[in-house]
Each structure stands twice: as C-alpha cells, then as structure tokens.
N, C-alpha and C positions, 0 to 999 in steps of 0.2 A: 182683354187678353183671353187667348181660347185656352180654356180647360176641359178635362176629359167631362163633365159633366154638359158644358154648353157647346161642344165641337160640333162641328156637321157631320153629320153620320158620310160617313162613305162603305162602297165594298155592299158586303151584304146589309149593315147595317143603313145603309139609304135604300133597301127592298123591304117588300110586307111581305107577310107567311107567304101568299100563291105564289109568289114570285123566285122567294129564298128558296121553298122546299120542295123546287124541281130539283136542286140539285141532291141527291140519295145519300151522302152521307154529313149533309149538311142538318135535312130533315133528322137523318136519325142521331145526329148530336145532340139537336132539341130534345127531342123524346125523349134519350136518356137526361136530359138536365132538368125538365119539366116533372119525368121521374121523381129524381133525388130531391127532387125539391118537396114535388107532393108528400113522398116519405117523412120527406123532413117537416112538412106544416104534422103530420095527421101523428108522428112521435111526438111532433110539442104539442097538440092536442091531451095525448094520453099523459106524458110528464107533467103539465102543468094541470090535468084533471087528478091526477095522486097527491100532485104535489099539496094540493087545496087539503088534504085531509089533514097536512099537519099545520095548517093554518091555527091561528091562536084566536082571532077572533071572528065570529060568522059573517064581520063584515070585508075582511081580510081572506076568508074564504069563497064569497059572493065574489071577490075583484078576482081572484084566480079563475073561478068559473066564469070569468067574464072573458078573460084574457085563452082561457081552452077553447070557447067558444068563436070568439074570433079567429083561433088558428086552426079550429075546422071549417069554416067560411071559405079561408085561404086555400087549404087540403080540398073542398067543393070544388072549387073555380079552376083549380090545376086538372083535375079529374075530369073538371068537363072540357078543359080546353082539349085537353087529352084525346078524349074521347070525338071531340068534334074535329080532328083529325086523325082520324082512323087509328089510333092507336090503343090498344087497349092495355084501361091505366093499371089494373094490380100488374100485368106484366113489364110495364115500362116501372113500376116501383120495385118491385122483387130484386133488383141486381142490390138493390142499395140498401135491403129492410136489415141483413144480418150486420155492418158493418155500424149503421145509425143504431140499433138494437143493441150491438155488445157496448158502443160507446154508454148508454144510458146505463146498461149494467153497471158495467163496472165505475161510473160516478154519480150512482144514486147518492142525494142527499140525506144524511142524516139527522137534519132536521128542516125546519122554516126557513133560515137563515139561509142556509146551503144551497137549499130549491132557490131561493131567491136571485141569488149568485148566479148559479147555474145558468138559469133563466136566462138573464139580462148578459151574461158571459157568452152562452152558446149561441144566443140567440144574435146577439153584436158580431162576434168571427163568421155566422153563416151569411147574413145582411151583408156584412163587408165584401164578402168574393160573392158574392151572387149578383151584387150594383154593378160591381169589375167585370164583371162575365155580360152582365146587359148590355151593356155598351155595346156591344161585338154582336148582338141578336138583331132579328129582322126588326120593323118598327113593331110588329102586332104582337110578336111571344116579347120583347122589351118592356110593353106598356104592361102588357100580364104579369112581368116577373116584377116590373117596379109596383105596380098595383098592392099586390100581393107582401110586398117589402115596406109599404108606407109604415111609416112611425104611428100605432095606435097608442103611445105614450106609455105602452107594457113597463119601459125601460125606468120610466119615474117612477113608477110606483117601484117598483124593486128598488131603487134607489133609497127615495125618501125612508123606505123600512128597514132598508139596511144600515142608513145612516143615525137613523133617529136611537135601530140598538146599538149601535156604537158609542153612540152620544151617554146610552142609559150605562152601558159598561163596555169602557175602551178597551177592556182584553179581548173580547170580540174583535175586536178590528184584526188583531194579528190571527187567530183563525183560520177568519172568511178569504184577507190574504193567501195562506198558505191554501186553502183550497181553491181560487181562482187561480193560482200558479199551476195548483194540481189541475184542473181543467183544460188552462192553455197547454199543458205536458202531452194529456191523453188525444186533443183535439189535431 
C-alpha cells in the first residue's frame, strides 16, 4: 500500500535542486523554509544551552549539552546549504528570528521539568510539519531537511526524565500536563 512516506515523488519532488530551482519562486520558497528551519535548529541550540543550567545533575547537564550540540550541527549544515546556494543565511533567517524569539519568551520554562517538556513538545510539532513539507521538496533540500530531522533520541531522554519524576511524585504529572497544553496553545 502507497503511503505518503514510500510514494513516488512526482512534480517537483521527482527533480533535484538544479533542476527545481530554475523555477524563481519555487527557489525562493526553499530559502525561506531552509531559513525558518535554520532559526529554528540555532534557537533549540540556545534554549536547550540555558536550559542545561537548570539541570539537577552534571550528568543531566552533559546530555543537554549534548543535545545543543547536535542542534547546532543541524543550524551548520542549513547555513551551509544556504549559503552553497547563493543565498545568504542570516537574511534568509531574519524573517523568522522575532516570531521563534517571542515564542521562546513568552514559554520559558521554569524549571527542568518544563525545559524538558518544552523540548520534546516543540521539538515533536516542528519535526511533524517539517516531514509533511519534505515530501513536496526537490530530492537534494528533502534529504537535507530529513537529515537534519533524524531522531537523535533527544525525545527519550526527555521522556524517561519526565516519567521517572512522575513516578517519584504523581502531582507532577498534572503540572507538566497543564504546561504541554500551554505550549500546544501558544504554538
């Protein structure tokens, strides 16, 4: 059975970049989506680099730095795709820094818990529409943005820590609920 995941590419999505990005406002759709994405790795970069401060233990802080780290790898490789198609990347990012910027304002977490949520919450609804959007891209910026999207397991660790403080004190659980609700609201 074909699903959207094993379909045959048609349309533009059966052309690679030279090909696709003759057409001028096809290119500049990528650009800005390569943008909003770069913004969006090099913000989870900075969130999940603050977020390590309120880590509880240095080894629960080493795994957030692990996990910034990886999402400025991501933020690199957008930047250079960027850039190895003549566009240049703070301006393809700038449409998108104030509206990714107020998001994070206004749902900073106030504590471990929260960041953690956060995390694995924003980072789930972005991954979702951004796989739905691949589909539809040429094969060369698709393999980039799935590259870029791979599961480095960020999501379990968040997990396992959020579950295990639940497990330590179930009033926790309604909380982190009510603030993953608040997240999907502002999102």
């Amino acid at each position: 059975m074909e699903t959207p995941d094993n379909a045959t590419p048609t349309g533009i999505a059966a052309k690679d970049w030279a090909t696709a990005s003759a057409e001028p406002q096809y290119r500049a759709a990528v650009i800005d989506l390569l943008g909003a994405l770069a913004y969006g790795e090099l913000a989870a970069f900075e969130r999940l680099a603050e977020d390590a401060k309120l880590a509880p233990t240095l080894a629960d802080k080493a795994e957030l730095a692990k996990m910034a780290s990886a999402e400025f790898h991501h933020f690199e490789q957008l930047r250079g795709r960027l850039a190895a198609v003549d566009a240049e990347p703070t301006e393809a990012m700038e449409p998108f820094a104030k509206a990714l910027d107020d998001f994070h304002r206004q749902t900073a977490p106030s504590d471990w818990l929260e960041g953690l949520v956060k995390a694995y919450v924003g980072d789930s609804i972005a991954s979702d529409f951004y796989r739905e959007v691949a589909a539809r891209l040429d094969s060369d910026t698709r393999a980039l943005v799935l590259s870029v999207l791979d599961d480095t397991g960020h999501g379990n660790f968040a997990v396992e820590k959020v579950r295990a403080a639940i497990d330590a004190d179930p009033r926790v659980g309604g909380r982190l609920a009510l603030w993953a609700r608040r997240l999907m609201g502002e999102a």
